[in-house]
C-alpha positions, 0 to 999 in steps of 0.5 A: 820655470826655473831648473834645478841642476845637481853639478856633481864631481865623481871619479871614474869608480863612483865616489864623490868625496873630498874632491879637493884632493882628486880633481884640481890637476885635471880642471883645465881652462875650458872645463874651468871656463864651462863650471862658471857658465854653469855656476853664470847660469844660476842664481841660487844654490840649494844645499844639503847640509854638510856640503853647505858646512865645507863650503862655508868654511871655504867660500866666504875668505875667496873673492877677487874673481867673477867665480868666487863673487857670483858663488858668494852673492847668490841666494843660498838654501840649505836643507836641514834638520838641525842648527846651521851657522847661516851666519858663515855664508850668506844669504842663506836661508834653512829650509827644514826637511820636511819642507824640500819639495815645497819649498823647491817647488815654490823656487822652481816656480819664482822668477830667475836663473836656475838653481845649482846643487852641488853635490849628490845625495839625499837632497838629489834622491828627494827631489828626483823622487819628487819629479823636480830635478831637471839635470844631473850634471856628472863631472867624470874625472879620470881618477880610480880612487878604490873607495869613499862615498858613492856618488849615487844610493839604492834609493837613487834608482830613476831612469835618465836620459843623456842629453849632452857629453863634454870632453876636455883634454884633461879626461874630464868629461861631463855627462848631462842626464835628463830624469825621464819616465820609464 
C-alpha cells in the first residue's frame, strides 16, 4: 500500500508561510540531495488548494533539472471547493472536499510510489483524522520569525511517534513522525 507523506518546512517557532523568504540560505547539498529522495520517492502529489495556487505559479516555468522534471511530470490531486486553474499545472486533477478520505483512500490502495503533500493544514488535519497519513516529514529551520501561519491547529492534536532525525550542517533538521494510537 501506498503512504501519504506531509513534507513540511517550519521555523523553529512554528510558522510555515512564505518559506521562499526564510529557508533558501540554509538548504545545503545534502538536505537539497535528501528533498529529491524524498520527492524520488513519490509519484503523485496531493495539494491543498492554496498551496496548489503558489506552485502553479512557480513550477511549470522551472525545468532543465531532474528536481523540477519529476515535480512537473507526476500526478497532481488538489483539494477544493471551489474552481481551480488545472490548466496551470498538470496533470492534475480536483478532487471536491467532501471527497478526500475517499479519494485518498482509493490512491493509498492503487499501485505506486508514495504520495507527497506539501504543506500542512486542513488537507493534513482531515487525513490525520481519517487514519491515512503515515508520516510528517518537519523540516525545522534554525529561523525565529515571531509570527505567521502556525504549522500545526487546535484541530491538528493527534499523538505521533518519532521515527527518524536528520541533521544537516545547515541547522536544518528533519524530524520524521509516525501517527499512532494513543
Amino acid at each position: 500500500m501506498r503512504r501519504i507523506i506531509a513534507s513540511t518546512y517550519t521555523t523553529l517557532d512554528g510558522y510555515i508561510d512564505n518559506p521562499h523568504e526564510w529557508s533558501l540560505q540554509y538548504n545545503d547539498e545534502r538536505a537539497q540531495k535528501h528533498a529529491f529522495e524524498l520527492t524520488l520517492g513519490a509519484d503523485t502529489l496531493l495539494l491543498g488548494r492554496i498551496t496548489y495556487e503558489g506552485m502553479a505559479q512557480a513550477w511549470p516555468t522551472m525545468g532543465g533539472n531532474p528536481y523540477a522534471d519529476h515535480v512537473n511530470s507526476i500526478a497532481k490531486y488538489v483539494v477544493a471547493s471551489q474552481p481551480v486553474d488545472t490548466d496551470a499545472w498538470g496533470p492534475t486533477t480536483v478532487i471536491p472536499g467532501g471527497d478526500l478520505v475517499e479519494t485518498a483512500s482509493r490512491l493509498k490502495r492503487q499501485d505506486g510510489a508514495n504520495i507527497l503533500i506539501w504543506g500542512n493544514g486542513r488537507l493534513t488535519d482531515d487525513l490525520a483524522a481519517a487514519g491515512l497519513l503515515d508520516e510528517y516529514r518537519i523540516w525545522l529551520y534554525p529561523v525565529i520569525k515571531g509570527q505567521g501561519r502556525p504549522l500545526f491547529r487546535p484541530e491538528s492534536t493527534a499523538p505521533v511517534a518519532l521515527a527518524e532525525t536528520v541533521t544537516f550542517e545547515s541547522g536544518v533538521v528533519v524530524l520524521t513522525y509516525r501517527p499512532t494510537t494513543a
